[in-house]
C-alpha positions as CSV (number, residue, x, y, z in Angstrom):
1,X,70.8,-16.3,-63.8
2,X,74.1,-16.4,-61.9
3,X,74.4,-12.7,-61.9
4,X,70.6,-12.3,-60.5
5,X,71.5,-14.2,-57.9
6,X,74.3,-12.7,-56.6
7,X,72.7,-9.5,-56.8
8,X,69.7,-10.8,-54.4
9,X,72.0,-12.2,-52.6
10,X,73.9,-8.8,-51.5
11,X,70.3,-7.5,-51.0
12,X,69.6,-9.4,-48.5
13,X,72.5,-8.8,-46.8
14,X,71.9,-5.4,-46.5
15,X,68.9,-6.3,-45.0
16,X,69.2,-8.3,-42.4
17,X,72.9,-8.0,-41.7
18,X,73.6,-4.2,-41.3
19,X,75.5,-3.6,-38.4
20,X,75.2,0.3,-38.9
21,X,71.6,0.7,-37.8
22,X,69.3,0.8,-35.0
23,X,69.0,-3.1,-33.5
24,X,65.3,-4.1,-33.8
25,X,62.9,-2.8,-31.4
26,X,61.1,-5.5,-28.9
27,X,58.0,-6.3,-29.4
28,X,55.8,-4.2,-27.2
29,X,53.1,-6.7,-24.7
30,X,49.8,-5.4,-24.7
31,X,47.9,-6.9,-21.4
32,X,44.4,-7.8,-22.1
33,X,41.7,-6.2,-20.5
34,X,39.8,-8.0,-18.0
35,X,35.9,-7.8,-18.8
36,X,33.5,-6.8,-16.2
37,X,31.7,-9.5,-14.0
38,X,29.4,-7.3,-12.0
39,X,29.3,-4.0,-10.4
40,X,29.9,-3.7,-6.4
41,X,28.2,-1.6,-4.1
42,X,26.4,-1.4,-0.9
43,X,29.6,-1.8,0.9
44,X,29.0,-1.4,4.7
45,X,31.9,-2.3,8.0
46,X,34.7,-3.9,7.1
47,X,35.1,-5.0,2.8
48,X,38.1,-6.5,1.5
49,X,38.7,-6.6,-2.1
50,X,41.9,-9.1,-3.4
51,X,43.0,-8.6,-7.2
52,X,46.1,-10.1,-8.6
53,X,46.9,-11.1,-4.7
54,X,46.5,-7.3,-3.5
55,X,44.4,-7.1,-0.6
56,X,42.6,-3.3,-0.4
57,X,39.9,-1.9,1.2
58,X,36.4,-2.6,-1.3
59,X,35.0,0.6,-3.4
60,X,31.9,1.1,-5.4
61,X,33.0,-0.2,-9.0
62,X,33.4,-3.3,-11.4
63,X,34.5,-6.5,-10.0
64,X,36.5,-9.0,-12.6
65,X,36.9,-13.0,-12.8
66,X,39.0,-14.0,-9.9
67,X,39.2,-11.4,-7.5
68,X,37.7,-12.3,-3.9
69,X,35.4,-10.1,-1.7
70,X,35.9,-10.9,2.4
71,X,33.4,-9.2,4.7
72,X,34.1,-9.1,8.6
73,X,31.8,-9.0,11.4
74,X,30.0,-5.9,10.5
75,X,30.7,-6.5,6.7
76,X,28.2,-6.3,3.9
77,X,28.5,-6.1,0.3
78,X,26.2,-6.3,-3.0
79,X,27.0,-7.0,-6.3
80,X,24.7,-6.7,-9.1
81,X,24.6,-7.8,-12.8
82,X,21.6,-7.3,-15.6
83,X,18.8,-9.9,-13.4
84,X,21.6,-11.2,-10.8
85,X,22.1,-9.6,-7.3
86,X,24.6,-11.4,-4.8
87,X,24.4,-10.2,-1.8
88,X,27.6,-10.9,0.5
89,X,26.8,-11.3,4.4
90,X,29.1,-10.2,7.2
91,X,32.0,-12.8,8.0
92,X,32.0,-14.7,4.6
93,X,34.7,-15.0,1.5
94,X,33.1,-15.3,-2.2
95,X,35.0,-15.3,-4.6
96,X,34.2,-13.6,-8.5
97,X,33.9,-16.2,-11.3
98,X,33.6,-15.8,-15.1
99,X,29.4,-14.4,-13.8
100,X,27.5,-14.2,-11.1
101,X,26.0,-17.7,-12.1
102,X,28.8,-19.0,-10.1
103,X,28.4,-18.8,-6.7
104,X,31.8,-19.6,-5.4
105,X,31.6,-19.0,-1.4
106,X,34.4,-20.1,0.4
107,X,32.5,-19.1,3.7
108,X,30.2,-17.8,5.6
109,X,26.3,-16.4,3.6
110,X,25.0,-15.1,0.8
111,X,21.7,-13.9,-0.2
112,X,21.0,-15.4,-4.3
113,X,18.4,-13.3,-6.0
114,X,17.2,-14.4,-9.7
115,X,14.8,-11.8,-11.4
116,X,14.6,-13.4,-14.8
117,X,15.3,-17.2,-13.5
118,X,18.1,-19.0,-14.8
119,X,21.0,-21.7,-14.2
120,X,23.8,-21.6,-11.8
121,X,26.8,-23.2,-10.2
122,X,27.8,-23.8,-6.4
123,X,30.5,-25.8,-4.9
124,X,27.3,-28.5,-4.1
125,X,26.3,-28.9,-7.6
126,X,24.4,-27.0,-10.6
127,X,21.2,-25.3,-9.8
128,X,17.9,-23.9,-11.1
129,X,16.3,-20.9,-10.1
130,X,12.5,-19.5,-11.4
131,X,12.3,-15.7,-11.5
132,X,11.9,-13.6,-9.1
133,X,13.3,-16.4,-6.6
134,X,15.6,-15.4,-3.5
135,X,17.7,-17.9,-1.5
136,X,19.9,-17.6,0.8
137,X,23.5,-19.7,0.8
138,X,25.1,-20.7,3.7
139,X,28.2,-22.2,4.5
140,X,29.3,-22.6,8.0
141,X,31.5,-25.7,10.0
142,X,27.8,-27.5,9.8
143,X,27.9,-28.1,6.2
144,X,26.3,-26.5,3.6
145,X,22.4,-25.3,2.9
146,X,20.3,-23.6,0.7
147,X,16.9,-21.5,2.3
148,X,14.4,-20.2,-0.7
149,X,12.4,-17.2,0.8
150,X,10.7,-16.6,-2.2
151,X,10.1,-18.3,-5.9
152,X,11.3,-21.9,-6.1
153,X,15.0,-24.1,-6.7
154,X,16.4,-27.0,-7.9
155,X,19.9,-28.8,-7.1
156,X,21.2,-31.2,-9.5
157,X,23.2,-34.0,-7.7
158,X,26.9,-33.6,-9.4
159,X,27.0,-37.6,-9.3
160,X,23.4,-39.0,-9.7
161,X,22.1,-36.2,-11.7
162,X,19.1,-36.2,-9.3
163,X,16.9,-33.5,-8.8
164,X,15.6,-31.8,-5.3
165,X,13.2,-29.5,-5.3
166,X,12.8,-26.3,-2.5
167,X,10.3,-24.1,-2.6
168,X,9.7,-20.6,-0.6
169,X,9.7,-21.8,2.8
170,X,12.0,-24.7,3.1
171,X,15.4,-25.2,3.1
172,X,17.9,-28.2,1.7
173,X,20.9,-29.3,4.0
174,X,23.3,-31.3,2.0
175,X,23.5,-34.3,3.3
176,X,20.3,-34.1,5.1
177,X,17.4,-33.4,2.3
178,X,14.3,-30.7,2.4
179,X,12.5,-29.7,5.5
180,X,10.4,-27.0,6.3
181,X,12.0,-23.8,8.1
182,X,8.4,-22.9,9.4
183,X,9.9,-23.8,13.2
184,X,13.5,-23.7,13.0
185,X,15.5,-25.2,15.2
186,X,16.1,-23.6,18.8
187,X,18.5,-21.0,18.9
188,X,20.3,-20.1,22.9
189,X,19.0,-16.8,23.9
190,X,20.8,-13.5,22.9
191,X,23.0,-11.3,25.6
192,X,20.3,-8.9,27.2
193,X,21.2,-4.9,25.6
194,X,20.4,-2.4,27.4
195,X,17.0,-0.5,26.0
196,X,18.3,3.0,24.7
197,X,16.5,6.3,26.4
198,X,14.2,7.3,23.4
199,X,14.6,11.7,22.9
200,X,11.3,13.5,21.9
201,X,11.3,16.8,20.5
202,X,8.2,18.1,19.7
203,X,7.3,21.1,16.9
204,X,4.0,22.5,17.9
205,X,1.6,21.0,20.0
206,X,2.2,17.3,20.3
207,X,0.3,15.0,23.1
208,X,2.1,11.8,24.3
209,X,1.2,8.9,26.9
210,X,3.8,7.5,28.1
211,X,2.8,3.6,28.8
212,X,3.3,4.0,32.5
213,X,1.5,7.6,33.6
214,X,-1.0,10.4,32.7
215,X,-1.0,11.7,28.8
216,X,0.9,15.2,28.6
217,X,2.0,17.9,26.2
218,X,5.3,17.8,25.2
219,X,7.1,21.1,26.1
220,X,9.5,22.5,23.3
221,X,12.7,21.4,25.0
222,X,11.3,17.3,25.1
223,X,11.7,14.7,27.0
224,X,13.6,11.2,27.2
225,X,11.8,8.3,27.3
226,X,12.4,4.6,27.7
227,X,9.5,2.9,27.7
228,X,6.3,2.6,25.2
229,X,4.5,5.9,24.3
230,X,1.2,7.0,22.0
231,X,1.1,10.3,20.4
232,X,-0.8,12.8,18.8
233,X,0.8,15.3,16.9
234,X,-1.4,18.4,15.9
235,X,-2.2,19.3,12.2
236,X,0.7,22.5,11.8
237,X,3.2,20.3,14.2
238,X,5.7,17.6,13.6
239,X,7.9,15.2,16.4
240,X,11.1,14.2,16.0
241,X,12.0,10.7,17.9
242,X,16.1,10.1,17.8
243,X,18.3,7.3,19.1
244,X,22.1,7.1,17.9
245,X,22.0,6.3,14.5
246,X,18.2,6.7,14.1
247,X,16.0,9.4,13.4
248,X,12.1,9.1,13.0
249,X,10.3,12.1,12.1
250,X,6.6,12.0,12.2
251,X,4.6,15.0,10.2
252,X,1.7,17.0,11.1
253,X,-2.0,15.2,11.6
254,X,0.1,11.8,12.6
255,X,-1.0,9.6,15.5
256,X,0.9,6.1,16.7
257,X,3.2,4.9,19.1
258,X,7.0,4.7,19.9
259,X,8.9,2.4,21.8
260,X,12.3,2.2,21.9
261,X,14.1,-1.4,22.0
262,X,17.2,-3.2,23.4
263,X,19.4,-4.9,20.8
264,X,18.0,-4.6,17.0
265,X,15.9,-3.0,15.8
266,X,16.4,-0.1,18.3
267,X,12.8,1.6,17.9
268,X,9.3,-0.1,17.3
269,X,6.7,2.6,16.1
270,X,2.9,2.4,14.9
271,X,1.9,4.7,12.5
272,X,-1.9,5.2,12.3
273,X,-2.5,8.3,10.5
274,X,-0.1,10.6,8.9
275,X,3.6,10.1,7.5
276,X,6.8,9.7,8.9
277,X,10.5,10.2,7.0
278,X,13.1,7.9,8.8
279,X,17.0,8.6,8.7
280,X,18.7,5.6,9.4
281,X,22.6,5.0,9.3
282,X,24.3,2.2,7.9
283,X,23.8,-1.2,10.0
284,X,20.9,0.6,11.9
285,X,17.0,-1.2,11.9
286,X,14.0,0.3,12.7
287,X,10.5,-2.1,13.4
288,X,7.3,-0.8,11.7
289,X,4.8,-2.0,13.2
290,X,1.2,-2.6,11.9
291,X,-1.2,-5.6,10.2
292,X,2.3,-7.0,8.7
293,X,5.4,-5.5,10.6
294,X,7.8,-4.4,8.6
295,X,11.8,-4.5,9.5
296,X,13.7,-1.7,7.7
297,X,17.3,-1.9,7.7
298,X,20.4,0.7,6.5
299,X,22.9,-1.0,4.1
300,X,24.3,2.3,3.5
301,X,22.7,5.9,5.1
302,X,19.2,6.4,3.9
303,X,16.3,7.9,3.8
304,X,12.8,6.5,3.9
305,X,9.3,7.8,3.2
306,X,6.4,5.7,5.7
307,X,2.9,5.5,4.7
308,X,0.6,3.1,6.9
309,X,-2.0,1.5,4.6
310,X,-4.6,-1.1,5.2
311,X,-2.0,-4.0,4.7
312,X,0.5,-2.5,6.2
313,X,3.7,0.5,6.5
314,X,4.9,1.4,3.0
315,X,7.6,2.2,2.7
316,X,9.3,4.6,-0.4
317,X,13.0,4.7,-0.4
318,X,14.1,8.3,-1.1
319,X,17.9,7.8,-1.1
320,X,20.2,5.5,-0.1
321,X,20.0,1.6,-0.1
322,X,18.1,-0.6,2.4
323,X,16.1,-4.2,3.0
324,X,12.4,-4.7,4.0
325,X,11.8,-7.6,5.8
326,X,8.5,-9.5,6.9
327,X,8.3,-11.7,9.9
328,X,9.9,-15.4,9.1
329,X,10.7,-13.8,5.6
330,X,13.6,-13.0,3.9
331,X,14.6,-9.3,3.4
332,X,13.8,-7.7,-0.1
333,X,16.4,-5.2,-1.4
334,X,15.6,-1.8,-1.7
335,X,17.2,1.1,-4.0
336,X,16.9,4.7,-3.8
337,X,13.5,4.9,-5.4
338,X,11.7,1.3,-5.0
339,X,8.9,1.3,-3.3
340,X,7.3,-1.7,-1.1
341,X,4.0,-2.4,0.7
342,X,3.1,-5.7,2.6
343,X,0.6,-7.6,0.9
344,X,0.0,-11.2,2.5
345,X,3.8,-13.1,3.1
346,X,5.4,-10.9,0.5
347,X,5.5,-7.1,-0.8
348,X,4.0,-5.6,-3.8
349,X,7.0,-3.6,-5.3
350,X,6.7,-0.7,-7.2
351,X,8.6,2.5,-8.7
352,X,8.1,6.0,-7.8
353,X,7.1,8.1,-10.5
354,X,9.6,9.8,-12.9
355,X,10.7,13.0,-12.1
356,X,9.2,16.2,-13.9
357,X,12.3,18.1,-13.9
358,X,16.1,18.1,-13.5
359,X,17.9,20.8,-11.2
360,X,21.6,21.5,-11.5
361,X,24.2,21.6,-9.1
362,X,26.4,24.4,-8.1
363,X,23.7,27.0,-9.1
364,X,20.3,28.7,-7.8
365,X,17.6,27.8,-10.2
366,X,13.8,29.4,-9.2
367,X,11.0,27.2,-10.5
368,X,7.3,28.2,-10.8
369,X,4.5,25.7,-11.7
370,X,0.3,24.9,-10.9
371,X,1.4,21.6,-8.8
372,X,4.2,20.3,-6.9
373,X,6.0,17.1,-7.9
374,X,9.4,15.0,-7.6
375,X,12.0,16.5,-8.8
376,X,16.1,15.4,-9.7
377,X,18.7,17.1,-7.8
378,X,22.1,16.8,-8.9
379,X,25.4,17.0,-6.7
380,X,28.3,18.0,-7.8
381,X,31.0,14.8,-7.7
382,X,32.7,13.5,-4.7
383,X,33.0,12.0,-1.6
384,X,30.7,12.7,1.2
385,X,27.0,11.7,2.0
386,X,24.3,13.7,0.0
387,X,21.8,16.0,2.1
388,X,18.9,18.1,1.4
389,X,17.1,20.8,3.5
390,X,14.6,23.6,3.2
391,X,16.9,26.2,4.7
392,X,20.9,27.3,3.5
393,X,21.7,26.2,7.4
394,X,21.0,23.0,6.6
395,X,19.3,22.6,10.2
396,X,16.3,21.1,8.7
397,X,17.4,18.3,6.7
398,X,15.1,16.1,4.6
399,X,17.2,13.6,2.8
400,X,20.2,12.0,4.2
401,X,21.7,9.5,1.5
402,X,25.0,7.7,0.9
403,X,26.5,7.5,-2.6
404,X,25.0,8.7,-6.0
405,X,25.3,11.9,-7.8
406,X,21.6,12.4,-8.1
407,X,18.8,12.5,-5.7
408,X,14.9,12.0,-6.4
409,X,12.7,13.9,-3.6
410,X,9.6,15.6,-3.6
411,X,9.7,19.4,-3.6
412,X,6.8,21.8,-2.4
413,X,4.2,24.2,-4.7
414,X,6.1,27.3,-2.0
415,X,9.1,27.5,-0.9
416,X,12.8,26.6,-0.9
417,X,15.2,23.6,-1.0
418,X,18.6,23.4,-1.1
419,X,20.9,20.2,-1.5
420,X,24.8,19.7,-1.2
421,X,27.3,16.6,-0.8
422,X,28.0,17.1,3.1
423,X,31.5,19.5,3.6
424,X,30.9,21.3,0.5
425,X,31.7,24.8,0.9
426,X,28.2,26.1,-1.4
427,X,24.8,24.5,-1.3
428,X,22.9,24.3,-4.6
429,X,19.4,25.8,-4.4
430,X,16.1,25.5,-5.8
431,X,13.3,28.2,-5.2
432,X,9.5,27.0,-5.8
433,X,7.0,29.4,-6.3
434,X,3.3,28.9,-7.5
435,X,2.7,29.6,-11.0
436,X,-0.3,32.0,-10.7
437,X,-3.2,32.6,-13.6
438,X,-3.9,35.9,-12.2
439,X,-2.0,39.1,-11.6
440,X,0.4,40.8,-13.5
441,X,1.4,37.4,-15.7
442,X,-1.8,36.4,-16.4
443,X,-2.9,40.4,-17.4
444,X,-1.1,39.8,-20.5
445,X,-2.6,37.0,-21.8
446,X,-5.1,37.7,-24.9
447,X,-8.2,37.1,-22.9
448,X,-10.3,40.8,-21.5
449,X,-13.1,40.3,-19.5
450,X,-15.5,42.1,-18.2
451,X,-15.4,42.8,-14.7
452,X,-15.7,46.8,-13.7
453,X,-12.5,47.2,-13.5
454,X,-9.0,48.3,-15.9
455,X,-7.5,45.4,-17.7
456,X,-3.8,46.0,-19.0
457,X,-2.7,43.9,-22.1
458,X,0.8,44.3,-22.5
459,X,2.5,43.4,-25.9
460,X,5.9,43.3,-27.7
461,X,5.7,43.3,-31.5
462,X,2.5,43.7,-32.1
463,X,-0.4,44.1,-30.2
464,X,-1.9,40.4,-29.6
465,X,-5.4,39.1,-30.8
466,X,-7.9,40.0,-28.4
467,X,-10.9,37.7,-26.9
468,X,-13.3,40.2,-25.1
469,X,-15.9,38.2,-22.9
470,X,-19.4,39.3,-20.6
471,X,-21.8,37.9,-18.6
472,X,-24.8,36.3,-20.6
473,X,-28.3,37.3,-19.7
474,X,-31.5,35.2,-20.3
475,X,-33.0,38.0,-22.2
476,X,-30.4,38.9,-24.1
477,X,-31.1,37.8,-28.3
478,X,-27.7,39.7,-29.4
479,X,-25.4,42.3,-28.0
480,X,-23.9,45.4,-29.8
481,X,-20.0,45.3,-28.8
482,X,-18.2,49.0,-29.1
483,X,-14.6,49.9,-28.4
484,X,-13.8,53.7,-28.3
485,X,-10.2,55.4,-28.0
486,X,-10.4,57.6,-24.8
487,X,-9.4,60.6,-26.7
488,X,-12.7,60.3,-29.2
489,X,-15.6,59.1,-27.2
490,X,-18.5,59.6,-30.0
491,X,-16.7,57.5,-33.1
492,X,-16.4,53.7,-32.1
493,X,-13.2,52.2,-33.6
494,X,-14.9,48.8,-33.3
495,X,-18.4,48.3,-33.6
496,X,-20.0,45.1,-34.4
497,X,-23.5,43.0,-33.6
498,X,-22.7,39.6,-31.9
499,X,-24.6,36.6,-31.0
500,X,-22.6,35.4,-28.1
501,X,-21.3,36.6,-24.9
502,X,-18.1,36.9,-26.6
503,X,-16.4,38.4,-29.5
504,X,-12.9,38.3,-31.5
505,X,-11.1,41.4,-32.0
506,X,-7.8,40.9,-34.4
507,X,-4.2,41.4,-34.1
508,X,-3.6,45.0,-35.6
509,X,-6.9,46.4,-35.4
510,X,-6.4,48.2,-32.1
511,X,-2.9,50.0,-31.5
512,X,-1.1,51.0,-28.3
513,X,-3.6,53.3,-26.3
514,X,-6.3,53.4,-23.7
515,X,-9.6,52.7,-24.3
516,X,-13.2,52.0,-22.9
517,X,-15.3,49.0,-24.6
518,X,-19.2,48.1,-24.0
519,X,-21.2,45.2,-24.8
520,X,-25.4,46.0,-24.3
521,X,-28.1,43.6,-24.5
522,X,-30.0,43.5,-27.3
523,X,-33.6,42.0,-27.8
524,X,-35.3,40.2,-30.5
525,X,-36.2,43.2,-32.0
526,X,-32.7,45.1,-31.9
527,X,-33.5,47.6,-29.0
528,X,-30.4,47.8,-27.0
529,X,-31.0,47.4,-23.0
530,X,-30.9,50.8,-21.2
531,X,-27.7,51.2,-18.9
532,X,-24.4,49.4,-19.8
533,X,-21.2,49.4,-19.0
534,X,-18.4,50.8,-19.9
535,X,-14.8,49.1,-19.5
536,X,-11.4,50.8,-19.4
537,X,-8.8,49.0,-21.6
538,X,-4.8,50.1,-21.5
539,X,-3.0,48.6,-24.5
540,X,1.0,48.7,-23.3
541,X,4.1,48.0,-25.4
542,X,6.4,46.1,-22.9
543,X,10.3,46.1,-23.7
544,X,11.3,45.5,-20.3
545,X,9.5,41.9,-19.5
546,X,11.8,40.3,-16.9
547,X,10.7,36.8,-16.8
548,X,8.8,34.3,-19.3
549,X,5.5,35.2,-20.2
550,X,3.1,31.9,-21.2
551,X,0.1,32.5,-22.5
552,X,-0.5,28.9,-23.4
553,X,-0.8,26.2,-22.4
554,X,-1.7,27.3,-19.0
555,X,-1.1,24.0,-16.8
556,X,-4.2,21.2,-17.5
557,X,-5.0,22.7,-20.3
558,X,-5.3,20.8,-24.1
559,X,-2.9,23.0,-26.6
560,X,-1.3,22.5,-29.7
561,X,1.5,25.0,-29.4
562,X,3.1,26.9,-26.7
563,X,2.7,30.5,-27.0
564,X,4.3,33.5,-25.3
565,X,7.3,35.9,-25.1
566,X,10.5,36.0,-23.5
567,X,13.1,38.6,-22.2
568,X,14.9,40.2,-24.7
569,X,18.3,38.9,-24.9
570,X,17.4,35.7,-22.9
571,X,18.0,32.1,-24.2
572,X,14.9,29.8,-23.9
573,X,14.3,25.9,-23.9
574,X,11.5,23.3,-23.8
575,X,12.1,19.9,-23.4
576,X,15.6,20.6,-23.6
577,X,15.1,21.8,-26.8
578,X,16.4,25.1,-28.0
579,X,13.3,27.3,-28.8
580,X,13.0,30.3,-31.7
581,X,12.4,33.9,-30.2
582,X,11.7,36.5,-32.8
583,X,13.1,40.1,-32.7
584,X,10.3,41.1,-29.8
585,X,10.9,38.1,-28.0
586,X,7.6,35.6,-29.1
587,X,7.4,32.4,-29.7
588,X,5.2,29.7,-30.8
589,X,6.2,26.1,-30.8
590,X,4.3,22.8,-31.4
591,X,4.2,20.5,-28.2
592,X,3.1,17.0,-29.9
593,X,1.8,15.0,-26.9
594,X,4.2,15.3,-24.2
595,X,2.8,15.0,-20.8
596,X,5.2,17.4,-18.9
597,X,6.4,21.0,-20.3
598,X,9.5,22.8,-18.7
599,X,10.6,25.6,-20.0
600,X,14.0,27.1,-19.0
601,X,14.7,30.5,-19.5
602,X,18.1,32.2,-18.8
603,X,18.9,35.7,-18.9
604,X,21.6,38.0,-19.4
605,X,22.8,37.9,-16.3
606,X,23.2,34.2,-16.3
607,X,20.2,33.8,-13.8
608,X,18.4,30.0,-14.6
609,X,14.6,30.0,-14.1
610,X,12.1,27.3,-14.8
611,X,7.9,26.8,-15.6
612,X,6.4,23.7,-15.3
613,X,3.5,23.4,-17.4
614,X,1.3,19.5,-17.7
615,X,-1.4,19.9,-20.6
616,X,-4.3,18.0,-20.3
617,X,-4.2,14.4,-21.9
């Protein structure tokens, strides 16, 4: 036993006594990460962000317990989190709790909107909120109040644990109770601004009367006007209204009035018939006028779609981020793709649809299909507001947007668009083409009809089953259908008797060639009809097909598969999906019951090109 323990002894010596080696290493402190609260964004004037006690300028991003957001004058910010939006008013100091169920504001307003209803905390007690509710927090040298434009609210007393109730309409001053904001208190008159010089430019043939003389056409270099005007703008026209930071653009067949404003909103317009896109920079208002006016204001640079309907403008945000605001209401939020029409004291919101297809950026990508729809344009990442036009020059712009890497717009049947984040050196480009059933595509499709005239069925592989259709007649019982080569006119290679105006002619039976075909009436009795005609056929093998050939399904049309043949050496996808070409370049693939088919084909050279293809349901 003695001599065990010495022995251990010694070993731990050596252990934990050397003075040869390395001295232990210190520990090393790993700092825990904070977790997300909410994501900022929105961010308009002047947006400070303080973490750790680092003041900085606020960016788009993730916001953590215990940092604090200060707006200034012209300040706005938005922070959002799953059903929660808090949205930050200009001269106020909030600062980020442990969730956006704590609304810790130090001063100034904030707009409170609930979506799925749901507790929260305030520096006047705990709260209740039903979904879909919007209230507005303010805190000001008056005290402290809570205004519920929509949905309802409850305040739990911190020391009685009483309850008071506020619904849409009414606000609660602590201190004071619940009253109704229907006639809010007098307010001393704002400073008179000066009403800005409205300039017209007109695009084809555009009436106007001005509010104080004789109705006129515009010329093409415009006018400048400051007072209230009514226009007509002519079915192939357009007219372009623009005020610094404000751009309204009325389309062809539109009719309504324009009025610039002094202070804000800057413009008032009234659109009776047509459509108008509005470009609107951050801070910047526009009135639309109608049975329930509608105030549109910028958070960030945007662009708007304007519809007037029986209720009311609707409005469909293209890009961008924005409010809509009724009269004595409190303004609704609006993202890129939200969509809002005035129905009674509130709006009926909505989505726009989901887009058919996605186009890439940094790339030329030509798209053919039956009808146009919204497509997704992507930008390349960056800095730098987003812009789309219908010509490389970008002199006709469409969309103006701030933030995003992705823009929903709708693009035309014909013609071109082409998008880039503004001070990029290349655009990205999109060409639209229709997506004809006749002509050269649609001649080599398996379907030959008769009409007096040469039909050309081209083919790779082998030659295609072949449906050959005529015109029926009243008289006829049967028909006697004969296909000939053109080099042997007296032995028919085909020769059948057929009881429909149409007949079935197999894959392999015919062989590259020309030939002429006839179908003659027969009677009840089998006596063929004198006359006839007789059709010229070209069967062509095609090795040198330079775009994607679909023979089905052509667009609202049922199918099962999709059928057709591709370039040789080309790479082709549906659905994102990889597709199977055999050595001629065919292919037949199941489409199960998807409601949009887009099929991208790239060649050799690298060159993308797209079809568009919606099956009936």
């Amino acid at each position: 036993m003695k001599r065990a323990f010495v022995c251990l002894v010694v070993v731990l010596g050596v252990a934990g006594c050397s003075e040869d080696g390395p001295p232990p290493s210190a520990p090393v402190v790993v700092k825990p990460v904070k977790p997300t609260v909410a994501q900022v964004s929105g961010l308009a004037g002047r947006v400070t962000l303080t973490r750790d006690g680092q003041p900085a300028a606020a960016a788009p991003g993730p916001v953590f317990e215990g940092d604090v957001i200060d707006t200034g004058p012209d300040g706005h910010a938005l922070l959002k989190a799953g059903g929660r939006e808090v949205e930050l008013l200009e001269d106020s100091s909030f600062r980020v709790g442990a969730s956006l169920a704590e609304l810790t504001l130090t001063s100034g307003e904030l707009l409170f909107e609930e979506l799925d209803g749901g507790a929260f905390n305030t520096s006047a007690g705990s709260a209740r909120a039903e979904a879909g509710s919007r209230v507005r927090l303010q805190l000001r040298d008056g005290g402290t109040s809570f205004e519920v434009g929509s949905g309802s609210f409850e305040l739990i007393d911190p020391v009685d644990g009483g309850v008071s109730a506020v619904k849409a309409g009414e606000r609660y001053v602590l201190g004071s109770g619940v009253f109704s904001v229907d006639e809010p208190p007098p307010t001393p008159p704002a400073p008179v601004v000066p009403r800005p010089t409205l300039q017209l430019t007109p695009h084809g043939a555009v009436t106007l009367k001005p509010k104080s003389g004789p109705a006129l056409k515009l010329a093409p270099e415009g006018l400048a006007l400051d007072e209230a005007g009514t226009f007509t703008v002519d079915k192939a026209g357009g007219l372009r209204a623009e005020v610094p930071g404000a751009v309204l653009q009325f389309e062809g067949a539109s009719k309504g009035t324009i009025e610039p404003q002094s202070g804000e909103p800057k413009l008032r317009a009234l659109l009776a018939q047509g459509g108008l896109r509005i470009f609107l920079q951050a801070g910047q208002s526009v009135l639309l006028d109608g049975k329930n006016p509608v105030t549109l204001r910028a958070k960030t640079t945007l662009t708007a779609l304007v519809t007037p309907t029986k209720t009311g403008p609707r409005v469909e945000l293209l890009g961008g981020e924005g409010e809509a605001a009724l009269p004595d209401g409190l303004p609704r939020n609006l993202a890129a793709g939200d969509v809002a029409t005035p129905v009674g004291k509130g709006f009926q919101s909505a989505r726009r649809p989901s887009p058919v297809l996605t186009l890439s950026a940094g790339r030329t990508t030509r798209v053919s299909w039956g009808r146009p729809a919204e497509v997704t344009l992507a930008f390349a990442p960056g800095d730098g507001e987003l812009e789309v036009a219908t010509e490389a020059a970008f002199q006709n712009v469409t969309v103006r947007a701030q933030g995003g890497d992705a823009l929903v717009v709708p693009a035309p049947l014909k013609g071109q668009l082409f998008w880039r984040r503004k001070g990029d050196a290349e655009p990205s480009g999109g060409r639209f083409e229709k997506d004809e059933t006749a002509g050269a595509v649609s001649a080599k499709s398996d379907t030959v009809a008769e009409t007096g005239l040469k039909a050309t069925v081209y083919f790779q592989g082998a030659v295609p089953t072949l449906t050959f259709t005529f015109p029926p007649k009243d008289t006829a019982a049967a028909w006697r259908f004969r296909v000939y080569a053109v080099s042997d006119l007296k032995t028919p290679l085909v020769e059948r008797k057929v009881n429909e105006n149409r007949t079935v002619v197999d894959s392999g039976a015919l062989r590259e060639g020309s030939y002429v075909w006839s179908a003659v009436a027969m009677d009840k009795a089998g006596v063929e009809a004198p006359g006839g005609r007789m059709n010229k056929m070209d069967i062509v093998f095609d090795n040198s097909v330079t775009r994607l050939v679909l023979a089905a399904p052509r667009d609202g049309e049922r199918a099962v598969n999709a059928t057709g043949v591709a370039p040789l050496g080309s790479r082709l996808s549906l659905n994102g999906k990889p597709v199977a070409l055999d050595e001629a370049g065919r292919f037949s693939v199941p489409v199960g019951g998807a409601a949009v088919l887009v099929f991208k084909l790239v060649t050799r050279d690298g060159s993308e090109s797209v079809w568009v293809r919606r099956p009936a349901k």
